[in-house]
C-alpha beads as a LAMMPS data file, in Angstrom:
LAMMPS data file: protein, C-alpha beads

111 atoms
110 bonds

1 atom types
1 bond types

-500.0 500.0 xlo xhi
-500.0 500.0 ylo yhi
-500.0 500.0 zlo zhi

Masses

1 110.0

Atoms # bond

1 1 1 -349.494 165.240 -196.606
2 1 1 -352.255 163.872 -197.886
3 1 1 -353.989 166.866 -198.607
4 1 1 -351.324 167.898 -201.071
5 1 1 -351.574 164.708 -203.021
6 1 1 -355.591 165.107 -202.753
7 1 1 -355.363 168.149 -204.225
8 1 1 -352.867 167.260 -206.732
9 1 1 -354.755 164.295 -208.119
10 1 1 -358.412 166.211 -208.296
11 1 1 -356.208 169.084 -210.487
12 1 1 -354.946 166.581 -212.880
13 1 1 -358.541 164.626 -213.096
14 1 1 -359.981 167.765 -213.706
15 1 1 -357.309 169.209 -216.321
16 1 1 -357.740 166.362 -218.267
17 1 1 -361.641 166.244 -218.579
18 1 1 -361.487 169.862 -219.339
19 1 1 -358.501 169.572 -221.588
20 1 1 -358.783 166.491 -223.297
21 1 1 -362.747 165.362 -222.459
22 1 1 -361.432 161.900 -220.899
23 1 1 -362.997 159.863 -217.986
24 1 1 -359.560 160.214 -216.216
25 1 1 -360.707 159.456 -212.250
26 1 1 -358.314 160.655 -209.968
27 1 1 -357.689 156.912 -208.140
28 1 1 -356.278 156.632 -211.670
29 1 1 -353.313 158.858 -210.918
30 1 1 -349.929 157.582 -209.667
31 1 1 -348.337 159.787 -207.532
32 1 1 -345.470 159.131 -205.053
33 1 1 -342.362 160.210 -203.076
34 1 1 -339.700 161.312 -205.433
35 1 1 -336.654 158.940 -205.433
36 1 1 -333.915 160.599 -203.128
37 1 1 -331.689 160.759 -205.979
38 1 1 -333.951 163.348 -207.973
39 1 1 -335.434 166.891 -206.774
40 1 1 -338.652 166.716 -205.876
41 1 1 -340.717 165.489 -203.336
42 1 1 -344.191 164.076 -205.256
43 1 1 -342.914 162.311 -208.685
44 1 1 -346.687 162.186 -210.937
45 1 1 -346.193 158.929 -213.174
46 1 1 -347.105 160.409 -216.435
47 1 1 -346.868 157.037 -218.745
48 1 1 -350.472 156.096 -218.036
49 1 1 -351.668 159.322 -218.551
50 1 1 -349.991 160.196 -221.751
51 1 1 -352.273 157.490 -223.771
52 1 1 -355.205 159.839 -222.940
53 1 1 -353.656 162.675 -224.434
54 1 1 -351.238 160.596 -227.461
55 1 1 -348.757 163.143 -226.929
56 1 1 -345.073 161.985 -225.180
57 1 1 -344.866 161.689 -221.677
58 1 1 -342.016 164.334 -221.963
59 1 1 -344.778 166.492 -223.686
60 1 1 -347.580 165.717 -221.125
61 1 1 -345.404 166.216 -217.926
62 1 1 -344.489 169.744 -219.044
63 1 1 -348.076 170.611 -219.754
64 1 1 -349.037 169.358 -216.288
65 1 1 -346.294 170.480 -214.227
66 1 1 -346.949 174.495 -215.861
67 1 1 -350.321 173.893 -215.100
68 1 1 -350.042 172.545 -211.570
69 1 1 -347.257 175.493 -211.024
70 1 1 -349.651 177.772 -212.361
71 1 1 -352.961 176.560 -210.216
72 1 1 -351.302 175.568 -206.738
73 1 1 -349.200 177.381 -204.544
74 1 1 -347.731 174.383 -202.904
75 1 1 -345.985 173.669 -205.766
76 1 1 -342.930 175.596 -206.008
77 1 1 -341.107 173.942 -209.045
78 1 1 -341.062 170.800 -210.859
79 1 1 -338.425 168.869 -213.364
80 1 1 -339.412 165.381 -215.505
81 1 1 -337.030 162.530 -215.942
82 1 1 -338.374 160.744 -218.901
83 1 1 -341.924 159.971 -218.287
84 1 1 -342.019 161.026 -214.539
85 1 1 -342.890 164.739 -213.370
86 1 1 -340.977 165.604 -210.275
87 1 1 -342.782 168.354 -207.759
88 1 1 -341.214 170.176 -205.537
89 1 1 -343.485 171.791 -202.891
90 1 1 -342.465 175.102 -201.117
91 1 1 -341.653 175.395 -198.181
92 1 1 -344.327 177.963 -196.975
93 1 1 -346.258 174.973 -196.914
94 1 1 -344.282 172.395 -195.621
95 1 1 -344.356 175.406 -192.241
96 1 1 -347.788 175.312 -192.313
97 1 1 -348.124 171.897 -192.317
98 1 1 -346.139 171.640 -189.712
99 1 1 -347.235 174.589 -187.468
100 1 1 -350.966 173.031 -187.564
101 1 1 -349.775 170.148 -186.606
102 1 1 -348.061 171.418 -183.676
103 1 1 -351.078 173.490 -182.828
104 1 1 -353.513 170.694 -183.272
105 1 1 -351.191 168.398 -180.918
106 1 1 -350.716 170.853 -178.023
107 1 1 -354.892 171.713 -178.251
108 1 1 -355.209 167.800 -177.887
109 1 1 -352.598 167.498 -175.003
110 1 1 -354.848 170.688 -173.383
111 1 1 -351.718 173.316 -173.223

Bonds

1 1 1 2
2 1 2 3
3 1 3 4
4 1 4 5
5 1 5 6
6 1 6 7
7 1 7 8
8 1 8 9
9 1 9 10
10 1 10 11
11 1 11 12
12 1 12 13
13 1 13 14
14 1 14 15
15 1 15 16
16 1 16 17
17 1 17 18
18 1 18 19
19 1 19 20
20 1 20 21
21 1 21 22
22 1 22 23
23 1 23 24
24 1 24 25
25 1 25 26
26 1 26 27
27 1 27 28
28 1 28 29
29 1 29 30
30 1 30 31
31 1 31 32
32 1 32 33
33 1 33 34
34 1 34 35
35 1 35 36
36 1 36 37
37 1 37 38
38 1 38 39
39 1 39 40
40 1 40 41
41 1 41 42
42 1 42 43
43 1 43 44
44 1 44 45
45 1 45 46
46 1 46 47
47 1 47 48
48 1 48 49
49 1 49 50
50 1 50 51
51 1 51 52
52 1 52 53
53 1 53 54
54 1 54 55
55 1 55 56
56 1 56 57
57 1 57 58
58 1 58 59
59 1 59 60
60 1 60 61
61 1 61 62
62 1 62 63
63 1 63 64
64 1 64 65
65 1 65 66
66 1 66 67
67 1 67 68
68 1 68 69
69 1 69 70
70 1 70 71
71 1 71 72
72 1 72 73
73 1 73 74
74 1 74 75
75 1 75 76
76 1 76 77
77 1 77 78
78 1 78 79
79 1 79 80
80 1 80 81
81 1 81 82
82 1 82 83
83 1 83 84
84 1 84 85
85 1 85 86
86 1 86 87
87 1 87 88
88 1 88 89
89 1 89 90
90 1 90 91
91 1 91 92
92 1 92 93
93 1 93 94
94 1 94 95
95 1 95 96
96 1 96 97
97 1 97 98
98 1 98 99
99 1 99 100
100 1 100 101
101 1 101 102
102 1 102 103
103 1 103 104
104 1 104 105
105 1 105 106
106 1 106 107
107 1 107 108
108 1 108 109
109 1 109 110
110 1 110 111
């Protein structure tokens, strides 16, 4: 898992240097597990990141989640609820995540 959210939070550092020319690190970037009551499964809190940008959170979570859809396969599909941008990561690599983890534990327990 955490190479998702790695990989998340270097994409959004980097989008916003490129973008928007800001200092943005990516230990900067909130990201968690999406509430159970929403769809998703990595919510990106956008309200810190929208001061870089002055534009609405509603604004800057649409601009992020088309570019994250856009750039990373994992993510399937995305929705925001107010100043939070819910990810939802496809299942082709929640099975790969998976099946090298089962491979790595049976090479560890020598089957």
């Amino acid at each position: 898992m955490n190479d998702i959210v790695d990989r998340i939070t270097s994409l959004v550092a980097r989008y916003f240097r490129s973008q928007y020319n800001t200092g943005l690190k990516p230990e900067e970037i909130q990201l968690q597990y999406t509430r159970k009551e929403f769809k998703g499964d990595l919510t990106l809190v956008i309200f810190p990141l929208a001061k870089y940008v002055k534009k609405s959170p509603e604004d800057t979570a649409r601009e992020l989640g088309v570019f994250l859809k856009n750039e990373l396969d994992a993510v399937d599909d995305f929705n925001i609820i107010k100043g939070f941008l819910n990810l939802r990561i496809s299942y082709t690599y929640w099975l790969n995540l998976w099946g090298a983890s089962a491979g790595n534990q049976a090479m560890a327990s020598g089957s």
